[in-house]
C-alpha positions, 0 to 999 in steps of 0.5 A: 513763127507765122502770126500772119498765116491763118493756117498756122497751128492748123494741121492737115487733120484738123483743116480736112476734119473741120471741111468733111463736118462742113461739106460733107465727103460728096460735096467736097469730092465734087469741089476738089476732085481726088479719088480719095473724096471720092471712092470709099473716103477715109481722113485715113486714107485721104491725109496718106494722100494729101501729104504726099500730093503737093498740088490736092494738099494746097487745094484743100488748104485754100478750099479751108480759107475761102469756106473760113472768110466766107463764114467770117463775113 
């Protein structure tokens, strides 16, 4: 268990869905800039890249952290 971890029970999916609601797909391809975000976005196609991609999948999760603590202030 990870009580500690504020992405924990979080899934890629969700923490993706809950950033394009927030952001919107133009904006976070300006912010994390992967093609996927923006080139004919999909979560589909942009969850089939993130779990494969180490390095975009961490930028999304402390894009997701910042935005949280953010509005948490």
């Amino acid at each position: 268990m990870q009580p500690n971890n504020p992405l924990h029970g979080k899934t890629l999916e969700a923490i993706l869905t809950e950033l394009v609601a927030h952001y919107g797909w133009p904006e976070l391809g300006w912010r994390i800039r992967i093609n996927c975000f923006n080139d004919d976005p999909s979560i589909k196609s942009s969850l089939k890249f993130l779990r494969k991609t180490e390095w975009a999948r961490k930028k999304v999760e402390e894009l997701y952290l910042s935005t949280k603590f953010q509005a948490a202030k």
